[in-house]
N, C-alpha and C positions, 0 to 999 in steps of 0.2 A: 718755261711753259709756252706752248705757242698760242697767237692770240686767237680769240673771238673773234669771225668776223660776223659783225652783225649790219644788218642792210637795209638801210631809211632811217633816219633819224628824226621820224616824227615825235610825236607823245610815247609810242608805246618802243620805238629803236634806240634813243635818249633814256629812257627812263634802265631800261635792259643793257647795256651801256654802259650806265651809272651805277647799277648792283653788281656787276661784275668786276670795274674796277676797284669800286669801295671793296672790293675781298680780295682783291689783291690780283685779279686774272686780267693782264691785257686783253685790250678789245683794238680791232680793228674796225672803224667805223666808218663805213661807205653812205654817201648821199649825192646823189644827183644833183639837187641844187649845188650851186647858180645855174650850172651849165646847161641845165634843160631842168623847166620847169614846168608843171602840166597847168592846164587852164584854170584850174581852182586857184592853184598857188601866186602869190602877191609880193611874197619876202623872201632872201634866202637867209633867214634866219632857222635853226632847228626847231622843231616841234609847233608848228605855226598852228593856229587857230582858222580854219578853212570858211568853219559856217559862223557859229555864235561864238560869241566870248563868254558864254555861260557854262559852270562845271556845273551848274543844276543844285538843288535841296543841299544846305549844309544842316540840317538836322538830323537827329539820331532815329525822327521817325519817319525817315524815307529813306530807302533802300542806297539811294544813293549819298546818304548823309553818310550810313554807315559804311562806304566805300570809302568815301575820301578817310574817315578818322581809321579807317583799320589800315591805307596806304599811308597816313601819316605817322601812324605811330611802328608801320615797319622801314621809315628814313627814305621817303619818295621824293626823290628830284623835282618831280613836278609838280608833286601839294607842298611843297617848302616854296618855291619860286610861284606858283599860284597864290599862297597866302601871303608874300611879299606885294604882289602886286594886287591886290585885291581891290576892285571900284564897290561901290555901295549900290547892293541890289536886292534890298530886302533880307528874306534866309534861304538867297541863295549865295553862291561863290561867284562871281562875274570878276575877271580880271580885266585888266589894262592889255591890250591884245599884244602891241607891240612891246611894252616893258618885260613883259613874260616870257616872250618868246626871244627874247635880247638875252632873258637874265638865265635862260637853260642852256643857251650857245655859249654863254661865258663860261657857265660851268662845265659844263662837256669838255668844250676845248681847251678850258686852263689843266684838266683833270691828265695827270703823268702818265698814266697806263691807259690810255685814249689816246688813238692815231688816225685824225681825220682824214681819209682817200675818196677828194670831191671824183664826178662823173657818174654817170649811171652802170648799173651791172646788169650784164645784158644774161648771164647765165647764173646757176646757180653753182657756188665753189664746189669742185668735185670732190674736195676730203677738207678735212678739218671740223670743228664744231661751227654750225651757223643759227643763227638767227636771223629769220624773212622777218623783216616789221616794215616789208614794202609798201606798205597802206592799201587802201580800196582803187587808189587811181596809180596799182604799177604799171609799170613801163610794159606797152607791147612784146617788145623782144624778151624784159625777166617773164610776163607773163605766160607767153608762149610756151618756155624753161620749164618754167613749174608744173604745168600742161602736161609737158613732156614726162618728166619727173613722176607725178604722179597718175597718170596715165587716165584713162577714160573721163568718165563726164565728174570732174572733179570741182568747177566751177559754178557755182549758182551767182545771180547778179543781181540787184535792186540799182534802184535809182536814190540820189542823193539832192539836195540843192540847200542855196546858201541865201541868207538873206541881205536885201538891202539896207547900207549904213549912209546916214543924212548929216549935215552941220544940226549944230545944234540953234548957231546963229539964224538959220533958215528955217526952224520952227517957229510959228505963231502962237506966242504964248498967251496974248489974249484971247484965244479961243482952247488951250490946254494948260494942265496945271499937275504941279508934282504931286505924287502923293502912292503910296503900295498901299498893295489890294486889301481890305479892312485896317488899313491904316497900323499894319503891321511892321516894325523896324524903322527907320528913316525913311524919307519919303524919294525913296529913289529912282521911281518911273516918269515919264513923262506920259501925260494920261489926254487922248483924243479924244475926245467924245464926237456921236455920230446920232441925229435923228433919226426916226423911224423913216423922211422922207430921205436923207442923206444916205442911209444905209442900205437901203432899196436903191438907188441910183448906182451906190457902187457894188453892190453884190450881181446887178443887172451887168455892169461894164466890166467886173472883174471875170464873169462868167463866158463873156462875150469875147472876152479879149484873143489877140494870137500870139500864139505862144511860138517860142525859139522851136527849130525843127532840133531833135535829139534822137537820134537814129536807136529806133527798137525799142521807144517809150509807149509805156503802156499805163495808166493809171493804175493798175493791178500791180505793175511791178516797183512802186512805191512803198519805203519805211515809213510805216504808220508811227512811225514818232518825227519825221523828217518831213512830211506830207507837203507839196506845196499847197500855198495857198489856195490858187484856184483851182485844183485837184478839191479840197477841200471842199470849196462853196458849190462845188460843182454835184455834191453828194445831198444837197438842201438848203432851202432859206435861211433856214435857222442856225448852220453846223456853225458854222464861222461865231454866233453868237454863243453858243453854246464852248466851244474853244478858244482860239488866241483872241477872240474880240467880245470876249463875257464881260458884263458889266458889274458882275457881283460883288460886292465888296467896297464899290469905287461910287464918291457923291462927287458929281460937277458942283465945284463951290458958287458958278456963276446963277444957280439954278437951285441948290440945295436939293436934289433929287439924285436916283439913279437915273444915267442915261439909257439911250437906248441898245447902245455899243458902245464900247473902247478900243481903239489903238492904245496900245503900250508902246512906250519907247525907252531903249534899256540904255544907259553910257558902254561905250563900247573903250574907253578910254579914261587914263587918270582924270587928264584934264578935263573931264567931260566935253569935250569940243566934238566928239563923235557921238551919233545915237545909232542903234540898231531897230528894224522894226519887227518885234517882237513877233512870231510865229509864220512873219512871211516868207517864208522860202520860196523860191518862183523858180520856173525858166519859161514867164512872159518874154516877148522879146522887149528889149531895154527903152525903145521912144513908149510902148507899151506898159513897161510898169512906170516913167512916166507921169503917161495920161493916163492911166488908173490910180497912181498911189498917191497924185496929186487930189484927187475929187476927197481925199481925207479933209476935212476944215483945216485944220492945224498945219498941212502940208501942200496948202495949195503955191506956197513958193519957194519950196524946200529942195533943198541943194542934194543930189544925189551924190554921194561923192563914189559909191562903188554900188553896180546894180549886183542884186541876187542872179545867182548862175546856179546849171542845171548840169549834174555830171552824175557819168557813171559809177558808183563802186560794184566791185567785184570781189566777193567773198568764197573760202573752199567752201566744201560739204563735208564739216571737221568733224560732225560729230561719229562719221565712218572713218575717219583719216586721221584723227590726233587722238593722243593720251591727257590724263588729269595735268602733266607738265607741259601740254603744249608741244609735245614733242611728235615728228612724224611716225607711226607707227611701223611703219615698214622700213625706215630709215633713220633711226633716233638720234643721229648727232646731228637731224636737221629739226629746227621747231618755229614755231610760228609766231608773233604778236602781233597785236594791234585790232583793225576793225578787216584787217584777211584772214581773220578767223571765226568771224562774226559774232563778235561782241562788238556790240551798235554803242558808241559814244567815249567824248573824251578822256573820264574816270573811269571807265570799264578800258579800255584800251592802254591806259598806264597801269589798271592792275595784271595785264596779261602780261606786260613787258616785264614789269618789278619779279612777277613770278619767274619768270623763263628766265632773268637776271639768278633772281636768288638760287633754285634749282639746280641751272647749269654749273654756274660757282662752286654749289656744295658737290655737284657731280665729280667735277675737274679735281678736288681739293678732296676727293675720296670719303668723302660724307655724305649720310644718308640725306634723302630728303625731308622736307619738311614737310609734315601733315599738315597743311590748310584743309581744314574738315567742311564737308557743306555747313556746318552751323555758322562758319564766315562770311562774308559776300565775297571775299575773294577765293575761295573754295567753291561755294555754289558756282559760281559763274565759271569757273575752272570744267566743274562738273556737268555742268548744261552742254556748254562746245564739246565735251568727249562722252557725253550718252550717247552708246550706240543705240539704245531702243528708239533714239527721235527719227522718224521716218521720213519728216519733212522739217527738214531744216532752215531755220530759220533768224536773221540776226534778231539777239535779243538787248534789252537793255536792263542793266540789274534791277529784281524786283524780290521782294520779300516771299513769293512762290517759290521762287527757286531756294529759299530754305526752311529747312525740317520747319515743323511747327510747334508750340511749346506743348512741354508735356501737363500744361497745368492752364488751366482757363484769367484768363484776364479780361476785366472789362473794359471797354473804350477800344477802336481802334486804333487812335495813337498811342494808347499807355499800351496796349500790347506789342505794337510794332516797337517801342524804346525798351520792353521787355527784350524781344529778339535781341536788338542791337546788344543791350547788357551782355545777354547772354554769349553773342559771336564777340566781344571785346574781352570777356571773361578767357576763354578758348583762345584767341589771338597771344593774350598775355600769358598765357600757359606754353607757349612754344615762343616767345620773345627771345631767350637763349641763343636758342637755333636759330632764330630770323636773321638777329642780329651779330651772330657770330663772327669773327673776321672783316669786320666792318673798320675801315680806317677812319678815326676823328680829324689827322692832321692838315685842319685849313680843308677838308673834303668832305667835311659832313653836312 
């Protein structure tokens, strides 16, 4: 059989990858890293962590809880190696950035029918089966390729950015204290609190500040789940309280009150020696986030160890251009994963790959496909990127709209949403056969 060749081995080229050779189909697996590495990127390990170290909600009543358990129970590379490295972040999934991204390059690379071809790929293979999981930041030259390939205005673009990670030794702990928000799970954040005169000082300076020049940045062209920060303040007094700096939940033990604001600060690392600052993504320029992020109490002599950057992603207009499989419509031995399809985030981008993994497999090996039904989140989300009625397309991140809704009323919002989930985990295990068909356990599961 000749192999796969699939191209990036991010979250979502790693995970697609890894379903193909578990079935037995060589893969040819091309990455650019070392050898050219774009501005975002930090490591040449596979599948790197760009922004946060957070897979977001591991519960069954968010949209994304029920992502991770329906790709863990279909044998995902990267929720197995995500829940190996797991740091403590309340109920969410926050991994150890570097241990995760080490522990998916081992498996990749140790894996027999996987044949790593570092350098960039400047075009796209003219035969054979492929998989793009080039990411949001491909290469000029493939992008151009694809351009080509798919002809007319096939590109839509948003802006991305990444936040600032600090020591933790460089935090002031006598002016912050651990503890998650209602005092939910272990006390995992690092909690800033900020007076009313403190927060006005910095919502004034955060507002003021100058920002990196980003050619063709527009506030408008920002993922509203990705927003920077001072994008953000810049929309109200209040937004930033009302968002990543909401006090609800959280008592200043030094005060016994709610404060007026919080900074969160999440471990970015096993050892906790790294924090991240919970919802600031920026592209301030760096003396600039700085002399803003320092006016925090708790961070007034805090070690930056890598400032938040501001980059382009660049996503198709799939929901005219791809199938339920991900696959090009006018070209089906070519198909897509990751966030150049526009599903927005880490867990939504390993379910595109695992699908296009599992799919192509059972293509190759002359089996039907699998019905992932919208009642799944990985069906839904399948479903969203290939409606052609969406007129304006737009990256999404999984949410419980995107599937059916029950045919029976339940009360509470969350006992209905862990309704859905039952129900998409019911459906899931109904086609477990076929998911997991041809699947290798030897030392590879």
């Amino acid at each position: 059989m000749e192999p796969v060749t699939v191209v990036g081995a991010g979250l979502a080229g790693s995970e697609a990858a890894w379903q193909l050779a578990q079935r037995g189909v060589p893969v040819e697996l091309r990455e650019m890293k070392p050898q050219k590495m774009t501005p975002a990127h930090h490591s040449p390990d596979f599948a790197e962590l760009v922004c946060s170290n957070s897979l977001r909600s591991d519960e069954l009543s968010n949209a994304v809880g029920l992502l991770k358990e329906e790709l863990r129970r279909c044998g995902s590379l990267i929720l197995s190696c995500a829940d190996a490295h797991r740091v403590e972040a309340g109920g969410a999934l926050a991994v150890d950035r570097g241990g995760f991204s080490a522990a998916v390059t081992e498996k990749v690379r140790a894996h027999p029918l996987i044949r790593i071809v570092e350098g960039e790929v400047e075009r796209v293979p003219e035969t054979g089966q492929v998989i793009l999981a080039s990411g949001p930041l491909t290469s000029d030259a493939l992008a151009g390729d694809i351009q080509r390939l798919l002809g007319g205005e096939a590109y839509l673009s948003f802006f991305d950015a990444a936040a600032p990670l600090v020591s933790f030794e460089s935090v002031d702990m006598g002016r912050a204290w651990f503890a998650s928000r209602y005092d939910k799970g272990s006390a995992d954040y690092i909690n800033c609190a900020l007076s009313e005169e403190e927060y006005r000082a910095f919502w004034e300076a955060l507002t003021t500040a100058q920002e990196a020049e980003v050619h063709g940045f527009e506030d408008s062209g920002v993922f509203e789940g990705c927003m920077p920060v001072e994008v953000m303040a810049r929309r109200g007094f209040d937004t930033l309280r009302y968002g990543p700096l909401k006090p609800k939940g959280l008592r200043d033990p030094r005060t016994g009150r709610e404060p007026y604001a919080v900074v969160q600060l999440r471990r970015d690392n096993a050892q906790g020696s790294v924090y991240n600052l919970v919802g600031f993504q920026t592209h301030l320029r760096f003396p600039e986030q700085r002399r803003v992020f320092s006016m925090i109490p708790a961070l007034e002599r805090a070690e930056f160890l890598r400032y938040g950057v501001m980059h382009r992603n660049t996503y198709l207009n799939s929901s005219k251009l791809l199938d339920r499989y991900y696959r090009l419509k006018a070209e089906p031995r070519v198909m897509f994963a990751g966030q150049i399809t526009g599903v927005e985030g880490y867990v939504e981008s390993t379910a595109s790959g695992l699908l296009c993994g599992v799919e192509l497999a059972r293509r190759l090996l002359g089996l039907p496909p699998v019905d992932f039904p919208r009642l799944t989140a990985i069906g839904a989300l399948a479903a969203y990127v290939s409606n052609e009625s969406v007129t304006d397309f737009q990256p999404m991140n999984i949410n419980f709209g995107l599937i059916p809704p029950l045919d029976h009323r339940v009360k509470g919002k969350r006992e209905k949403n862990e309704a859905i989930s039952r129900r998409a985990l019911a459906a899931l295990a109904e086609r477990n056969t076929e998911i997991q068909g041809g699947t290798r356990d030897e030392g590879h599961s």
